[in-house]
N, CA, C and O atoms as a Tinker XYZ file with bonds, in Angstrom:
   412  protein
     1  N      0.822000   -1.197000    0.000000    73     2
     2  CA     0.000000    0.000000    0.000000    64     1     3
     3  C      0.866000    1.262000    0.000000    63     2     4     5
     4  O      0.886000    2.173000   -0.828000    81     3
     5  N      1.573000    1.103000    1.117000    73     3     6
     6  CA     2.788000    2.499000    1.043000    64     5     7
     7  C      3.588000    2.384000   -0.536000    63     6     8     9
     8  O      3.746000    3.487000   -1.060000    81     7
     9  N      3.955000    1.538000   -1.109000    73     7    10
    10  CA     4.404000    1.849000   -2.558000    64     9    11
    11  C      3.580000    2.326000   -3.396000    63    10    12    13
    12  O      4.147000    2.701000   -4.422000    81    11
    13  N      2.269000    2.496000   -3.391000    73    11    14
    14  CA     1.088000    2.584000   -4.302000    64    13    15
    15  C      1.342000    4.260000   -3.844000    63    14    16    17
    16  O      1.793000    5.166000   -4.546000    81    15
    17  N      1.044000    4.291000   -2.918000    73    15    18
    18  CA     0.835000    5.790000   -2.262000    64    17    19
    19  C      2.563000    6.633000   -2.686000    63    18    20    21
    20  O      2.653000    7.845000   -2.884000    81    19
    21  N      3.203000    6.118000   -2.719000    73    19    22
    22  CA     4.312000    6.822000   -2.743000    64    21    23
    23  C      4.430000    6.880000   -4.392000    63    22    24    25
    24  O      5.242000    7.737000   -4.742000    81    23
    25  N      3.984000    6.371000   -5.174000    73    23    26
    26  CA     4.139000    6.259000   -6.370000    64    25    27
    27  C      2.833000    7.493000   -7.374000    63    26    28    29
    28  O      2.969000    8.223000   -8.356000    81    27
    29  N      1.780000    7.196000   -6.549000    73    27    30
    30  CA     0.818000    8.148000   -6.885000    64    29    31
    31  C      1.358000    9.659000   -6.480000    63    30    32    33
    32  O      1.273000   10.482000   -7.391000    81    31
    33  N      1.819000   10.052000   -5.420000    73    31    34
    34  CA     2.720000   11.262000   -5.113000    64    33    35
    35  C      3.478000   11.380000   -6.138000    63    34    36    37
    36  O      3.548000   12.485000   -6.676000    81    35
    37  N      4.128000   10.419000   -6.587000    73    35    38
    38  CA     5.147000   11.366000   -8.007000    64    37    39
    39  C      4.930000   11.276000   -9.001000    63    38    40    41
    40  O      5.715000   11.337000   -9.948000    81    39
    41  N      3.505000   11.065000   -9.008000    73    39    42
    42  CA     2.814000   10.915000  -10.573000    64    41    43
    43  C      2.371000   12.473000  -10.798000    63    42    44    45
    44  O      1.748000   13.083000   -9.929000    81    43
    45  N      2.836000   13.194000  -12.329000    73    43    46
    46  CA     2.502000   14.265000  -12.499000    64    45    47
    47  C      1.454000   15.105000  -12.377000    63    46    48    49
    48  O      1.675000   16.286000  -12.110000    81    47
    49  N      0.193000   14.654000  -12.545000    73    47    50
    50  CA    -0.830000   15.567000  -11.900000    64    49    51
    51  C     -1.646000   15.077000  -11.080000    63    50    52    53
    52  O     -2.197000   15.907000  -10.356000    81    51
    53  N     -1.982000   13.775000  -10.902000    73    51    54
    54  CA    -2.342000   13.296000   -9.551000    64    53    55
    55  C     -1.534000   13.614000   -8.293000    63    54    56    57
    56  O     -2.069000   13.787000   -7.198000    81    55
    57  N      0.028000   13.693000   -8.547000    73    55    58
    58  CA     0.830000   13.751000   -7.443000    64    57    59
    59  C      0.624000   15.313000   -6.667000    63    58    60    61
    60  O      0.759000   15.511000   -5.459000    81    59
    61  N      0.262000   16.343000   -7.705000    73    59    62
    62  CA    -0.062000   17.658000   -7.498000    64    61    63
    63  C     -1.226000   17.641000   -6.277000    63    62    64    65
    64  O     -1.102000   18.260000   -5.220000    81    63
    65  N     -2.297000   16.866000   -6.615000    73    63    66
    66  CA    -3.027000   17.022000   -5.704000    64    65    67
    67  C     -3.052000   15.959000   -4.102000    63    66    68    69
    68  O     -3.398000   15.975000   -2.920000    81    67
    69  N     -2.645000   15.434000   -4.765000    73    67    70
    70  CA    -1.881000   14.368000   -3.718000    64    69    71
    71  C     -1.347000   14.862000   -2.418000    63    70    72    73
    72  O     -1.603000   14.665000   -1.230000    81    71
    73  N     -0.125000   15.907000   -3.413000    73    71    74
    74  CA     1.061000   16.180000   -2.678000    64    73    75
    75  C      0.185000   17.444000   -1.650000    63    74    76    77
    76  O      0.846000   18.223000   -0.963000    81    75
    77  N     -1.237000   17.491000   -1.675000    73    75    78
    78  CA    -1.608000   19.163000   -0.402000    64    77    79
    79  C     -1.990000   17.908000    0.743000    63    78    80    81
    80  O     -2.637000   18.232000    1.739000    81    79
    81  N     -1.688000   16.888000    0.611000    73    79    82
    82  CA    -2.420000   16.123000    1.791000    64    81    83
    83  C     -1.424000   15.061000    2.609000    63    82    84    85
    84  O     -1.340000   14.677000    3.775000    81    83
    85  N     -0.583000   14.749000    1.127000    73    83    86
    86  CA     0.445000   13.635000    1.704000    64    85    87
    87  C      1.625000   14.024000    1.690000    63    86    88    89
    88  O      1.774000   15.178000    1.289000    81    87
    89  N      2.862000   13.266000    2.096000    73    87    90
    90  CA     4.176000   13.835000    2.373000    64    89    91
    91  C      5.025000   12.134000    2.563000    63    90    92    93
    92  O      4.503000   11.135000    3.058000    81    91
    93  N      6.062000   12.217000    2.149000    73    91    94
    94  CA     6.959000   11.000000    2.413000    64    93    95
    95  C      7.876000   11.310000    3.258000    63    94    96    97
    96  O      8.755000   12.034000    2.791000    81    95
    97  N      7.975000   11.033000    4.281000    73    95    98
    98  CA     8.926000   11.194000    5.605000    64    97    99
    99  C      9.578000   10.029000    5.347000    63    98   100   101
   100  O      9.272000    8.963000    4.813000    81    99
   101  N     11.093000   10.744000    6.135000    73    99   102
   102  CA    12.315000   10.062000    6.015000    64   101   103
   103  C     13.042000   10.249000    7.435000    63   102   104   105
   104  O     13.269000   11.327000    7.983000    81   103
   105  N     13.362000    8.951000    7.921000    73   103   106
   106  CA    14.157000    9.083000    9.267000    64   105   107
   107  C     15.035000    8.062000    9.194000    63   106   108   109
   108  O     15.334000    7.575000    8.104000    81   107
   109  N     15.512000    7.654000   10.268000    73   107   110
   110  CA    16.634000    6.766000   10.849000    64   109   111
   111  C     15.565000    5.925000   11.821000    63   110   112   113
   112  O     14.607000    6.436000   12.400000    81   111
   113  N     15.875000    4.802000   11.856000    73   111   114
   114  CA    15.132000    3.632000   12.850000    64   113   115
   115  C     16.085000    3.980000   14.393000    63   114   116   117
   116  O     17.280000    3.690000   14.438000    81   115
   117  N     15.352000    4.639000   15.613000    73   115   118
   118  CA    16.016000    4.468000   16.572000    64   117   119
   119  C     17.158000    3.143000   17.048000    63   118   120   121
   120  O     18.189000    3.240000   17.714000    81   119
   121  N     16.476000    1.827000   16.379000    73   119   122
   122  CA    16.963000    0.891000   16.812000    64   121   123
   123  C     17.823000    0.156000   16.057000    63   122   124   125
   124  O     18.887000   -0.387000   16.352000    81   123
   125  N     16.852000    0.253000   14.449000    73   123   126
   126  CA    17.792000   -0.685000   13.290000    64   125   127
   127  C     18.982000    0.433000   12.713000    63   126   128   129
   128  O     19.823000    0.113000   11.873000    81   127
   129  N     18.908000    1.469000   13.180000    73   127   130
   130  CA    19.688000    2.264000   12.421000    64   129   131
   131  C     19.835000    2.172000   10.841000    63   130   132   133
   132  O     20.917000    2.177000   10.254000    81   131
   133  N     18.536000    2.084000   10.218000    73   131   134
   134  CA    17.961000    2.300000    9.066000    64   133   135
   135  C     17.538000    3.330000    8.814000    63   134   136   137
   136  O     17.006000    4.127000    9.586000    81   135
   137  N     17.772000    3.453000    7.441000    73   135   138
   138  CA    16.852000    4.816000    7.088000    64   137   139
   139  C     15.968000    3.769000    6.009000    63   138   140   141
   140  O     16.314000    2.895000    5.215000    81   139
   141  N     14.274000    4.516000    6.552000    73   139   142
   142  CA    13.252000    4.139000    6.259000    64   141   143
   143  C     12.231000    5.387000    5.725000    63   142   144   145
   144  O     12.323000    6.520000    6.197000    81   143
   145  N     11.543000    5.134000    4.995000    73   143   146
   146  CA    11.063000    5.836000    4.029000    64   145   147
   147  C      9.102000    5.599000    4.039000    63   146   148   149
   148  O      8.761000    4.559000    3.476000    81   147
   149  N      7.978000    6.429000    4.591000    73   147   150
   150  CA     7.035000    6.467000    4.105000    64   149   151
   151  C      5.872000    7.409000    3.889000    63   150   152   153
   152  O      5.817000    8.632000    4.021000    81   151
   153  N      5.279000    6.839000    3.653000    73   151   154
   154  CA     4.122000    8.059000    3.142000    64   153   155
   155  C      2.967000    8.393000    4.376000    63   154   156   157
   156  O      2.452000    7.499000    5.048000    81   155
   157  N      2.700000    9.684000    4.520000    73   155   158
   158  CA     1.919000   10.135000    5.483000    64   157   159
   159  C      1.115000   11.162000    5.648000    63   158   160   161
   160  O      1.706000   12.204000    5.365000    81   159
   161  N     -0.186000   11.363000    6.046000    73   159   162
   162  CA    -1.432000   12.367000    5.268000    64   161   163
   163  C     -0.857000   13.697000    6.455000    63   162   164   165
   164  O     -0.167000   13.414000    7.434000    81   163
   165  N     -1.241000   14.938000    6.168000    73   163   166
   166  CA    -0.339000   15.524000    7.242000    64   165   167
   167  C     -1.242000   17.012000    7.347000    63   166   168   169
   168  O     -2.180000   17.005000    6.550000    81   167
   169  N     -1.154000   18.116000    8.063000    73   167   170
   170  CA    -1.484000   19.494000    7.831000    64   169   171
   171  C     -0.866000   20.042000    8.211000    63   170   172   173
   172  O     -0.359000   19.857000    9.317000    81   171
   173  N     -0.526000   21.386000    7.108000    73   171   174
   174  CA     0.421000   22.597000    7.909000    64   173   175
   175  C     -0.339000   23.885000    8.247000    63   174   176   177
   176  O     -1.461000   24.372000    8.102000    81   175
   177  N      0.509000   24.096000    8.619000    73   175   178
   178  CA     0.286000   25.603000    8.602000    64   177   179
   179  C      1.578000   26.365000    9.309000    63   178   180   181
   180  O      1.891000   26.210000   10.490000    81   179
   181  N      2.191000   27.124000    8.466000    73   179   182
   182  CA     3.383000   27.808000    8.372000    64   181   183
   183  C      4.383000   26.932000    8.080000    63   182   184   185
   184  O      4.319000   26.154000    7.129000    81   183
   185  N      5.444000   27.015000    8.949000    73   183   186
   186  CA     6.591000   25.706000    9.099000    64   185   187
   187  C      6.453000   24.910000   10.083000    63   186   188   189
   188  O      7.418000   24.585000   10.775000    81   187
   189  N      4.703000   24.282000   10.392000    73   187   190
   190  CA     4.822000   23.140000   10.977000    64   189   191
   191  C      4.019000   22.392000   10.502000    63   190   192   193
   192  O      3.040000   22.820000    9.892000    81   191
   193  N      4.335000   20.679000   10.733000    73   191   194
   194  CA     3.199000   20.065000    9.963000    64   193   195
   195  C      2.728000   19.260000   11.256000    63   194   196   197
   196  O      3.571000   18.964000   12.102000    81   195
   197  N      1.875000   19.031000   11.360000    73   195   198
   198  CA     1.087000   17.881000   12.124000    64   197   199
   199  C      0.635000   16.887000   11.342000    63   198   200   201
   200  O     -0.105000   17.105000   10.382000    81   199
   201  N      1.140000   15.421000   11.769000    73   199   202
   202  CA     0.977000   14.387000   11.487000    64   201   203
   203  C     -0.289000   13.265000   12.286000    63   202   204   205
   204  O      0.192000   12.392000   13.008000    81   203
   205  N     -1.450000   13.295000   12.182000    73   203   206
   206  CA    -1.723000   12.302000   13.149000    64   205   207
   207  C     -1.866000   10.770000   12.621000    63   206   208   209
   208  O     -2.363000   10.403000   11.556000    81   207
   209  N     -1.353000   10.054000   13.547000    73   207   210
   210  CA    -0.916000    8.643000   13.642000    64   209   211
   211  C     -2.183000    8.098000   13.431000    63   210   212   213
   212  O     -3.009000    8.665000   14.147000    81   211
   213  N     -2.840000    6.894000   12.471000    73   211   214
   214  CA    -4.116000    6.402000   12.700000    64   213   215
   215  C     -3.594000    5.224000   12.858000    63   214   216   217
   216  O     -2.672000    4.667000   12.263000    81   215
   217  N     -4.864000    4.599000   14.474000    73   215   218
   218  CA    -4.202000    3.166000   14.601000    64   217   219
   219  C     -2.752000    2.929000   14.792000    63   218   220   221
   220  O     -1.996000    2.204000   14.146000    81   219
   221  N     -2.436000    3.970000   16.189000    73   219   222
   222  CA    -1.268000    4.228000   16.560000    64   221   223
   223  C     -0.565000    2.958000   17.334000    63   222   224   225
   224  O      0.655000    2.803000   17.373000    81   223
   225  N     -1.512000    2.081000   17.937000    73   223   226
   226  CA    -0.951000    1.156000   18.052000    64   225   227
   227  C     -0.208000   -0.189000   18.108000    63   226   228   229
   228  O      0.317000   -1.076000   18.782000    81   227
   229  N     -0.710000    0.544000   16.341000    73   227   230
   230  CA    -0.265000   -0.508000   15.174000    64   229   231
   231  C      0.450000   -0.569000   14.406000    63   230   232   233
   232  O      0.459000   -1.357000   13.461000    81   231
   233  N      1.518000    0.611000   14.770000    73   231   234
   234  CA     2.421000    1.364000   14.009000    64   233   235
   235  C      3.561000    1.613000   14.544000    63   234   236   237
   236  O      3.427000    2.004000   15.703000    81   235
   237  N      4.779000    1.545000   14.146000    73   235   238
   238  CA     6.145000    1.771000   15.329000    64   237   239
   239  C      6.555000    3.277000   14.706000    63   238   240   241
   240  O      6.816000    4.234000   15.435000    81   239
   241  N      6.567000    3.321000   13.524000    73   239   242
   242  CA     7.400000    4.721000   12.860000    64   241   243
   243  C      7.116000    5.590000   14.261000    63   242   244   245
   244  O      8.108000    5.669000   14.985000    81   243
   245  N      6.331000    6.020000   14.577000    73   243   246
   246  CA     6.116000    7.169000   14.739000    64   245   247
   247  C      6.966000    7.642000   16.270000    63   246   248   249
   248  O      7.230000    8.782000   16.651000    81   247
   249  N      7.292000    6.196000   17.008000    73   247   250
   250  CA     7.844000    6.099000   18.644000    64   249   251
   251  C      9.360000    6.835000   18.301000    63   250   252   253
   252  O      9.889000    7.427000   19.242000    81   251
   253  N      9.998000    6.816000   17.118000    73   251   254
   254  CA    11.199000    7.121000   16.773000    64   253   255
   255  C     11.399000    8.747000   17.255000    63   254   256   257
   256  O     12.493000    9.225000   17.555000    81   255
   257  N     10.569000    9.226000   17.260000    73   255   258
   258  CA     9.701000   10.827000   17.892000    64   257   259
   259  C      9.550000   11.157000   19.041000    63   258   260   261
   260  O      9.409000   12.375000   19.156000    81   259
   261  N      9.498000   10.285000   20.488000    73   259   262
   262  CA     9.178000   10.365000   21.876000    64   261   263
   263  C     10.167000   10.756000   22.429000    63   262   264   265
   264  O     11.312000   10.385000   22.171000    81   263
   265  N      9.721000   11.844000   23.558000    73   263   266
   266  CA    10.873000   12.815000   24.560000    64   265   267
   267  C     11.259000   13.902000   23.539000    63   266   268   269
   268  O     10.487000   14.583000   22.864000    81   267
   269  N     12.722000   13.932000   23.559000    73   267   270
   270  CA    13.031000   15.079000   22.591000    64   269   271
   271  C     12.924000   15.456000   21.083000    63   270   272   273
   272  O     13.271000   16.495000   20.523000    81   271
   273  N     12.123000   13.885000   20.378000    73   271   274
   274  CA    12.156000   14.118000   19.198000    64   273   275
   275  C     13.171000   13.755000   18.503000    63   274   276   277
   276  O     14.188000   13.466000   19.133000    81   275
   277  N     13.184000   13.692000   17.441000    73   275   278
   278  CA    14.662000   13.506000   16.226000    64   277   279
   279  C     14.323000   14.338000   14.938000    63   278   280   281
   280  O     13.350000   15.070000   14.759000    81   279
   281  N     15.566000   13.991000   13.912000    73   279   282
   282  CA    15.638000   14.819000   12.886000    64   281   283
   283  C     14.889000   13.788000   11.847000    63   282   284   285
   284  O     15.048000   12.568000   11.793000    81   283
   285  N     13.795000   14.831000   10.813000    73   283   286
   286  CA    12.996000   14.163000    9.910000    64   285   287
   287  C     13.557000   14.839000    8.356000    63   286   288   289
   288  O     13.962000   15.987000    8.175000    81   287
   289  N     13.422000   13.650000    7.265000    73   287   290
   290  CA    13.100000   14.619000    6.129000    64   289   291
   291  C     11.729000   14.128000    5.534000    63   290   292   293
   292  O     11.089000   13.082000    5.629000    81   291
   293  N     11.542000   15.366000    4.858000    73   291   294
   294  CA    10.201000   15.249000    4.349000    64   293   295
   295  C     10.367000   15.584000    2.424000    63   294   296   297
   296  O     11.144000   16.478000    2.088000    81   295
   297  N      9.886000   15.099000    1.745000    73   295   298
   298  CA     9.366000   15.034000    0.358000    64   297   299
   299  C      8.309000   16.074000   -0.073000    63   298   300   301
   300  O      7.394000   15.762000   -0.836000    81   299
   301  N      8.433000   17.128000    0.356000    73   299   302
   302  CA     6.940000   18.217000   -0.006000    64   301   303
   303  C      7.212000   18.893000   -0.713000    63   302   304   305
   304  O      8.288000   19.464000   -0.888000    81   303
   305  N      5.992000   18.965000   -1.408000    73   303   306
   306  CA     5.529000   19.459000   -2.756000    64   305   307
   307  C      6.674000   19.662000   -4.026000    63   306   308   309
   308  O      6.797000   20.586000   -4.829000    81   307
   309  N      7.547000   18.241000   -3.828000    73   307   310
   310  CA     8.159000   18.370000   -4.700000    64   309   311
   311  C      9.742000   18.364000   -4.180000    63   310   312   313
   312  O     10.584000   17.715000   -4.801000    81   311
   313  N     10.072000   19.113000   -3.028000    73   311   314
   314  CA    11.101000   19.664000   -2.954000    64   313   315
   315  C     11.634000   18.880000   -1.154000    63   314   316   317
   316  O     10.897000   18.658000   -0.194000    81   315
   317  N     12.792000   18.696000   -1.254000    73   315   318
   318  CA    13.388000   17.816000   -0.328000    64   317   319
   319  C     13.719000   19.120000    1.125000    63   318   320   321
   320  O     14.488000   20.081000    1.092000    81   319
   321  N     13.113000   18.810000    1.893000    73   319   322
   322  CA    13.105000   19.492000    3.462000    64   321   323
   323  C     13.666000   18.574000    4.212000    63   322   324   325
   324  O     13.782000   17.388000    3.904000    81   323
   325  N     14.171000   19.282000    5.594000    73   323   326
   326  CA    14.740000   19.167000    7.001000    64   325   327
   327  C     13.624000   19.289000    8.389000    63   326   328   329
   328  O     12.829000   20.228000    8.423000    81   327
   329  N     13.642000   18.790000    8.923000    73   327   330
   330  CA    13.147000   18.774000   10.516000    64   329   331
   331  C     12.960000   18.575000   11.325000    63   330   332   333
   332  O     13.032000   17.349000   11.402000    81   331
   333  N     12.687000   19.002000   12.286000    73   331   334
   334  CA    12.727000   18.088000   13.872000    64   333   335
   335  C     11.150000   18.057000   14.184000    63   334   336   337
   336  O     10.447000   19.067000   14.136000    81   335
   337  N     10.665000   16.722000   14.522000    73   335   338
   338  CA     9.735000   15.897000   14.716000    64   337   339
   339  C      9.409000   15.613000   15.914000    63   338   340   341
   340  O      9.827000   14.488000   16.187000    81   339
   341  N      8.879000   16.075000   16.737000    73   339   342
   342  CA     8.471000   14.959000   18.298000    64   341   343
   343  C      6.499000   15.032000   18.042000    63   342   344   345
   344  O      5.611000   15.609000   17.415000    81   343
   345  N      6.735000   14.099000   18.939000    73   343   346
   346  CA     5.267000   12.615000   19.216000    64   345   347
   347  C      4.876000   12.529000   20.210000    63   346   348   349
   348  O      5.495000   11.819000   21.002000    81   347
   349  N      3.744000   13.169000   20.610000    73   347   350
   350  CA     2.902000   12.989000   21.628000    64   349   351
   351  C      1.796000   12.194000   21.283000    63   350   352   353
   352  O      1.330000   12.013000   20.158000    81   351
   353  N      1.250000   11.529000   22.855000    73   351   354
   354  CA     0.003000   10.769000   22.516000    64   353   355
   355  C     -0.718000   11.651000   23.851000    63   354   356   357
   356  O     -0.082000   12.003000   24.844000    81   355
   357  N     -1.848000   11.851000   23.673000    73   355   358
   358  CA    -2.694000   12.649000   24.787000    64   357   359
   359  C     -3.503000   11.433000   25.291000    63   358   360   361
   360  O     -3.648000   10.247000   24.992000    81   359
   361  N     -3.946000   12.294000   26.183000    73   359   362
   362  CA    -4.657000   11.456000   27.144000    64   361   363
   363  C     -5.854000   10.733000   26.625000    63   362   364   365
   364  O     -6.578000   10.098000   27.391000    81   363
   365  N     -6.111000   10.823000   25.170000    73   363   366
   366  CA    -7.214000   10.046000   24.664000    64   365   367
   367  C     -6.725000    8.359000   23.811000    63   366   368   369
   368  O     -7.421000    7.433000   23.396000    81   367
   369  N     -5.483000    8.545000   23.832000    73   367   370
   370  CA    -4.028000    7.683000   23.530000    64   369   371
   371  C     -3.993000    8.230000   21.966000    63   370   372   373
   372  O     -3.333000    7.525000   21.204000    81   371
   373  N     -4.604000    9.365000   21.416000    73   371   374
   374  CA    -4.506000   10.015000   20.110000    64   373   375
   375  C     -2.656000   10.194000   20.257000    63   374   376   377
   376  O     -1.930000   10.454000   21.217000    81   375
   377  N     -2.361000    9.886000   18.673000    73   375   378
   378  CA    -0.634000   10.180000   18.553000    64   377   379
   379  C     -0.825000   11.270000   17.339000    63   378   380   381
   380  O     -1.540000   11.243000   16.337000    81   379
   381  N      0.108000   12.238000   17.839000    73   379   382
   382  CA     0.357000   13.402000   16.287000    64   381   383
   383  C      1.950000   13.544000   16.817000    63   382   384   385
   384  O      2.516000   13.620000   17.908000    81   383
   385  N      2.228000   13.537000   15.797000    73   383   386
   386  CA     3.639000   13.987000   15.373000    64   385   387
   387  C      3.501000   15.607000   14.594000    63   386   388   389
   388  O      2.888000   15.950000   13.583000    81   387
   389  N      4.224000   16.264000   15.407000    73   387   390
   390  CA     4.530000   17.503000   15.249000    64   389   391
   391  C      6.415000   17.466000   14.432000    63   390   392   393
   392  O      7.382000   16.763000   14.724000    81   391
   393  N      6.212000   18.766000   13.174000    73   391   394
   394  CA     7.279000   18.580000   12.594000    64   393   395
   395  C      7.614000   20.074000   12.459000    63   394   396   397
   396  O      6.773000   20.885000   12.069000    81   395
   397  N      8.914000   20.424000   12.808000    73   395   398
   398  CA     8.763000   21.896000   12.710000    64   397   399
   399  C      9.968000   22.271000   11.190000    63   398   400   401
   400  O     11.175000   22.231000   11.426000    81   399
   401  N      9.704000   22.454000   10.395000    73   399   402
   402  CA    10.558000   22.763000    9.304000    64   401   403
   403  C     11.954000   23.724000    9.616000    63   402   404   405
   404  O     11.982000   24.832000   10.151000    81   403
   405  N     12.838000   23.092000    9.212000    73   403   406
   406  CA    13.917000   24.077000    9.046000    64   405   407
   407  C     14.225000   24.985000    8.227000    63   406   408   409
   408  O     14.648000   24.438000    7.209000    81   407
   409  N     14.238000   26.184000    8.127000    73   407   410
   410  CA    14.599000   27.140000    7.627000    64   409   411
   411  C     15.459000   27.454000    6.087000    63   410   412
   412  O     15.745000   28.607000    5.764000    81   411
């Protein structure tokens, strides 16, 4: 599914509209020390994006984010970005990943 989705993103005019909703994040595996690659529906506004996790507890990407956060890249709208990422889950056990763009 994540290849389908990542493939529709760089398709020329589907990917256009694609690309106001989705984003391909790029990190390092806290543990495997991999860099891993996927696709994720997101909202900004300014230089931050909020990510929320669906079926967070079915998902590891996102723990790579807890306490201080780490460094993310992101795939938007075309153009290759920098940022730091941390992951909260609130008291409803809702997870968003907050991404603040670098400059």
């Amino acid at each position: 599914m994540n290849g389908a989705v990542v493939a529709l993103i760089d398709a020329p005019v589907i990917g256009r509209l694609m690309g106001r909703g989705f984003v391909v994040i790029t990190y390092v595996g806290r543990r495997s020390g991999k860099t891993i690659s996927t696709p994720v529906n997101y909202r900004r506004k300014g230089d931050t994006l909020t990510i929320g996790v669906a079926m967070a507890d079915k998902k590891t990407w996102w723990r790579n984010f807890l306490g201080e956060g780490g460094p993310i890249s992101l795939h938007l709208n075309g153009v290759d970005r920098t940022g730091h990422a941390v992951a909260r889950r609130d008291e409803r056990g809702r997870v968003t990943v907050k991404v603040q763009l670098a400059s």
